[in-house]
C-alpha positions as CSV (number, residue, x, y, z in Angstrom):
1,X,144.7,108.1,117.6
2,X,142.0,107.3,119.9
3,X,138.8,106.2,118.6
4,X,136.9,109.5,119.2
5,X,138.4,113.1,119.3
6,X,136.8,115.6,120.7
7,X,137.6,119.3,119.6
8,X,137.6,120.8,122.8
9,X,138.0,124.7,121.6
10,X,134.6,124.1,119.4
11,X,132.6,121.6,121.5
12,X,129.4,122.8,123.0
13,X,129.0,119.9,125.3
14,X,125.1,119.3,124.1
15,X,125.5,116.1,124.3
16,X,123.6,114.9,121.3
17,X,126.3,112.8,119.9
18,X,125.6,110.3,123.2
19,X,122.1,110.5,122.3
20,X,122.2,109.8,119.1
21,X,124.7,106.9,119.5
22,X,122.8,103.8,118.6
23,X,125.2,101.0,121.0
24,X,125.1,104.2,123.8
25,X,129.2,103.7,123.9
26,X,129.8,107.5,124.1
27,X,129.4,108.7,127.7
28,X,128.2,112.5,128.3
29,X,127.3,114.2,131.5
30,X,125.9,117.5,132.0
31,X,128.8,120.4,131.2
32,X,131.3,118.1,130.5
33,X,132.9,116.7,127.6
34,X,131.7,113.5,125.7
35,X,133.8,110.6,125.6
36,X,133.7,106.9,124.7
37,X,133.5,104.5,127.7
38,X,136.1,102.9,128.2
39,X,136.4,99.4,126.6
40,X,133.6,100.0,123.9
41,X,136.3,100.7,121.0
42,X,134.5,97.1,119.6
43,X,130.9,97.7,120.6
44,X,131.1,100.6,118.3
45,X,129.3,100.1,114.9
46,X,131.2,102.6,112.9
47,X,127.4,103.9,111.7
48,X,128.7,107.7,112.0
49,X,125.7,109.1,113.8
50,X,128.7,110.8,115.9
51,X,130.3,112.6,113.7
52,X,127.4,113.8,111.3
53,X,124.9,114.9,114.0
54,X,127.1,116.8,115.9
55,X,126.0,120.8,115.1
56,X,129.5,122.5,115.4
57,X,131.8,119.4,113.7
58,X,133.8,119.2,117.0
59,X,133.9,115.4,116.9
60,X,135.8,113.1,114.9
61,X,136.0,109.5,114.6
62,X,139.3,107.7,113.7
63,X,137.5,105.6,110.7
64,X,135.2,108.6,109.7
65,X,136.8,111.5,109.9
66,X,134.9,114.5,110.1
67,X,136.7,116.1,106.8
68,X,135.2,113.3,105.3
69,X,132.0,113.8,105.8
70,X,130.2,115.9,103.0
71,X,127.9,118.8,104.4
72,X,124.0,118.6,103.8
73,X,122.8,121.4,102.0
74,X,119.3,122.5,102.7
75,X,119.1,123.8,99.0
76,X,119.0,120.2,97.6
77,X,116.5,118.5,100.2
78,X,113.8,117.1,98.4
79,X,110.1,118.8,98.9
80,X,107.5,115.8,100.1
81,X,106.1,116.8,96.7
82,X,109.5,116.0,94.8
83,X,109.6,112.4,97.0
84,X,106.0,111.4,96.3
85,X,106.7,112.1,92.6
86,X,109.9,110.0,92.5
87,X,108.8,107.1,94.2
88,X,104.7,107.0,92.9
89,X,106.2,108.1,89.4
90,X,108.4,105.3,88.9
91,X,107.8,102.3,86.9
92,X,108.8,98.9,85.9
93,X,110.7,99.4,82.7
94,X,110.6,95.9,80.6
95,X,111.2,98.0,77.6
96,X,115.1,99.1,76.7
97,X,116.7,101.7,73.8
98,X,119.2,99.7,72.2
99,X,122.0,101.5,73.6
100,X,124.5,100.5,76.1
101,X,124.6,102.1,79.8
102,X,128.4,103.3,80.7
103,X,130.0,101.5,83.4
104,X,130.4,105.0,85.2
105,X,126.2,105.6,84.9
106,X,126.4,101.9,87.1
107,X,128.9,103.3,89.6
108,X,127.2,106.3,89.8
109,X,123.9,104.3,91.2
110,X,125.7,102.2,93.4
111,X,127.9,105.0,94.9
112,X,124.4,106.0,96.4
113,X,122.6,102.8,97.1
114,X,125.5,101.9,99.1
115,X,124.3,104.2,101.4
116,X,121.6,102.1,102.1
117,X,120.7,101.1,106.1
118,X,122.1,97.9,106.6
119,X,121.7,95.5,109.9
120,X,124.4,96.4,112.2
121,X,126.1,99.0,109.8
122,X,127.6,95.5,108.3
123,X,127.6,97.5,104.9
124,X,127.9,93.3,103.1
125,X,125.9,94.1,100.4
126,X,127.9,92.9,97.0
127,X,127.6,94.2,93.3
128,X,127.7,92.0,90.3
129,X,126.9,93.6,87.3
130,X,127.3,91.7,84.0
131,X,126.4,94.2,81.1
132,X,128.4,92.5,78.3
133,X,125.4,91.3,76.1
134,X,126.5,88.1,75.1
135,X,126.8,86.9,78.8
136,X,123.3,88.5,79.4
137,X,121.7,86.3,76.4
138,X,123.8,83.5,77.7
139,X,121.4,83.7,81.0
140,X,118.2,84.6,79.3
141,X,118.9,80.9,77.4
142,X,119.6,79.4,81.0
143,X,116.3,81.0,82.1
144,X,114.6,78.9,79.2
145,X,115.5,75.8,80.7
146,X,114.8,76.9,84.2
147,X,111.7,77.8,83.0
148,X,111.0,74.1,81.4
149,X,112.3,72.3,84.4
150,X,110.2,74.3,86.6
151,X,106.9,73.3,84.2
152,X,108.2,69.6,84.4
153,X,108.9,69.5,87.8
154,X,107.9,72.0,89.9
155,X,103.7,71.9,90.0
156,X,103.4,75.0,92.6
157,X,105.0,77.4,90.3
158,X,104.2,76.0,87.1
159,X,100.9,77.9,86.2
160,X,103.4,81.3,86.8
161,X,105.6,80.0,84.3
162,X,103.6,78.5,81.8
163,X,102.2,81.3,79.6
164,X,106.1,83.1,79.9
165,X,108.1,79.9,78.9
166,X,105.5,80.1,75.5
167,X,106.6,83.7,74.9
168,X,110.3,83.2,76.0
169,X,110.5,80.3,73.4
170,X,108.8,81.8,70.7
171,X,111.5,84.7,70.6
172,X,110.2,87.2,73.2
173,X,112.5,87.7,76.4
174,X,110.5,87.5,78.7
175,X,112.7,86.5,81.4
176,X,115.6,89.4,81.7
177,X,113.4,91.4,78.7
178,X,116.8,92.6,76.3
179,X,118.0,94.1,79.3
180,X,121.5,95.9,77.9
181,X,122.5,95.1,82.2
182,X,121.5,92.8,85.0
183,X,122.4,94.0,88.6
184,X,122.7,91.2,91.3
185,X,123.2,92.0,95.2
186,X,124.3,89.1,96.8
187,X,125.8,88.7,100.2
188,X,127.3,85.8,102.4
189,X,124.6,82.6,103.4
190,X,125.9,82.8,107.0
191,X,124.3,86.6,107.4
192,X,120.8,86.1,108.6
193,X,120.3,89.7,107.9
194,X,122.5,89.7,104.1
195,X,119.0,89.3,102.2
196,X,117.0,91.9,103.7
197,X,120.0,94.1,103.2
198,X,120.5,93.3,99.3
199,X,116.5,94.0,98.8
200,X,116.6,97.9,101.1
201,X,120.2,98.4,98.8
202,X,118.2,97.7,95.2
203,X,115.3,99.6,96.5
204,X,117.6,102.2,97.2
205,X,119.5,101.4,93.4
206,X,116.4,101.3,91.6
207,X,114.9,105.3,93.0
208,X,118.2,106.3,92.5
209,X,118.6,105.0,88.8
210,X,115.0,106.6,87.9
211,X,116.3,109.9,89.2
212,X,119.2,109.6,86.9
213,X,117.6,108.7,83.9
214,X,117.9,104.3,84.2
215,X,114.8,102.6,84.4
216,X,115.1,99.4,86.1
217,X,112.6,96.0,87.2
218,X,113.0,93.5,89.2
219,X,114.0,89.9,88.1
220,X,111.8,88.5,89.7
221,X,112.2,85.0,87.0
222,X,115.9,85.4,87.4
223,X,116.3,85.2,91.4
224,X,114.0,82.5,91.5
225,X,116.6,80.6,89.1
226,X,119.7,81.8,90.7
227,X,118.5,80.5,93.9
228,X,117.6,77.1,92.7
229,X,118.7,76.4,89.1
230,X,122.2,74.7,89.3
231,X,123.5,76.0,86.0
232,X,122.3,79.4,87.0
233,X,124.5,79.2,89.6
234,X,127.1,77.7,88.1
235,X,126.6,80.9,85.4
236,X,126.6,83.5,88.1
237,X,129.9,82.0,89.9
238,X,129.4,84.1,93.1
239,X,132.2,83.5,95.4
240,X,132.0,80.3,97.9
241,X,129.6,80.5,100.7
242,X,127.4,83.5,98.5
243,X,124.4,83.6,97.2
244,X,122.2,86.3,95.5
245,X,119.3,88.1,97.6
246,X,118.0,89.9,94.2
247,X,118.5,91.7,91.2
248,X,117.3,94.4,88.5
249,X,117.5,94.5,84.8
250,X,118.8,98.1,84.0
251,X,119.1,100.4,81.2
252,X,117.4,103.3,79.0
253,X,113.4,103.5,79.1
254,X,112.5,103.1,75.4
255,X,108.9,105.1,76.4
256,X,108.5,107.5,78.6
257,X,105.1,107.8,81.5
258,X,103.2,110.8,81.8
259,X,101.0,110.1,84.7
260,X,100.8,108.3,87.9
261,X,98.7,105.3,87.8
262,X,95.9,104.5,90.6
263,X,96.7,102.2,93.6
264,X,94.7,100.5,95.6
265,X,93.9,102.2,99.2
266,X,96.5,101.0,101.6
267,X,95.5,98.7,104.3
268,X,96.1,100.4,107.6
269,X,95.8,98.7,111.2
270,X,96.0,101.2,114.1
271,X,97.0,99.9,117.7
272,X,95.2,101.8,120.3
């Protein structure tokens, strides 16, 4: 099967699938039929712009088929209203129910975040999820000593982790805060573009988790030690040549928010 197929008996020849194209490897002239140039079978980025743009479903790619492709239903798009409440509404939860979360409530999320954009289409963004809660107090006591090395040795970062180290050592987990699951994106040290791709995927994780009832924040202690710490490393055991590009703590919101809180204006710069 070639690459593309066009459905010739459905086809308006509008030519928005060439448009659309984001490597312009579909060729399209006026009243005719589009096609892929010839030779671009590799230039292609397997994105599916194609496929889901065109109005009648007369195109079909070999690796996206179009009876693959769910429909958008205008009934569920989100109002700007809906939006601005999701994303201004949601908060940093650093406060869990003791209850566990269901490995299929973590699929769920990630089933949607891995729609995120990622450079290229390379869709590299990797899942580690540890939710057994022995291994996640294993890595809150690693964070202790991360913590104290980076008090002893580290004099940059040392006033951030002062005040937390007193809390974390007099009982309080302040470094993955009882967290019943810790989500890690990591991706492959030779990607320039694997970090940036890991952060937009958790974004896109940490909306969708609120929407399903998760409330998640962001490690922000626990990247710095993954990235740095040996034994945190060594904990995480990520394969060779990996490393993590962030990660959330996950579970039930023990409290719930009633209001959205103020922000700062944004800072705007216009270019004439």
């Amino acid at each position: 099967m070639a690459l593309l197929v066009v459905d010739k008996q459905t086809c308006t020849k509008c030519g928005i699938c060439a448009v659309s194209c984001p490597r312009s490897v579909i060729y399209f002239r006026e009243k005719s039929y589009p096609r892929l140039i010839p030779g671009k079978d590799d230039d292609c980025a397997r994105c599916g712009h194609c496929v889901t743009v065109c109005p009648s479903g007369s195109l079909t790619h070999r690796e996206i088929p179009v009876g693959e492709c769910p429909p958008l239903f205008e009934s569920l798009q989100v109002t700007p209203e809906q939006c601005a409440q999701l994303i201004k509404g949601r908060r940093s939860i650093r406060i869990y129910k003791d209850k566990q979360v269901p490995r299929e409530e973590i699929e769920r999320v990630i089933e949607v975040a891995r729609y995120a954009p990622t450079g290229h289409n390379s869709q590299a963004v990797q899942w580690l999820v540890i939710d057994d809660e022995d291994e996640v107090r294993r890595l809150s006591e690693i964070g202790t000593e991360w913590m104290r090395w980076v008090v002893k040795n580290n004099p940059h970062l040392a006033p951030m982790v002062e005040g937390a180290l007193q809390r974390q050592e007099s009982g309080m987990d302040v470094f993955l805060r009882g967290a019943p699951v810790v989500v890690v994106a990591f991706g492959e040290k030779s990607n320039p573009i694997a970090s940036v791709d890991c952060v937009i995927a958790l974004s896109y994780f940490d909306l969708a988790a609120n929407s399903m009832g998760l409330g998640c924040c962001w490690a922000g202690y626990f990247i710095f030690a993954a990235t740095s710490f040996p034994p945190m490393i060594e904990a995480l055991s990520l394969p060779e040549g990996h490393a993590c590009y962030g990660s959330l703590m996950v579970g039930y919101p023990k409290y719930g928010y009633q209001r959205i809180p103020s922000r700062q204006p944004p800072r705007i710069t216009w270019r004439p």
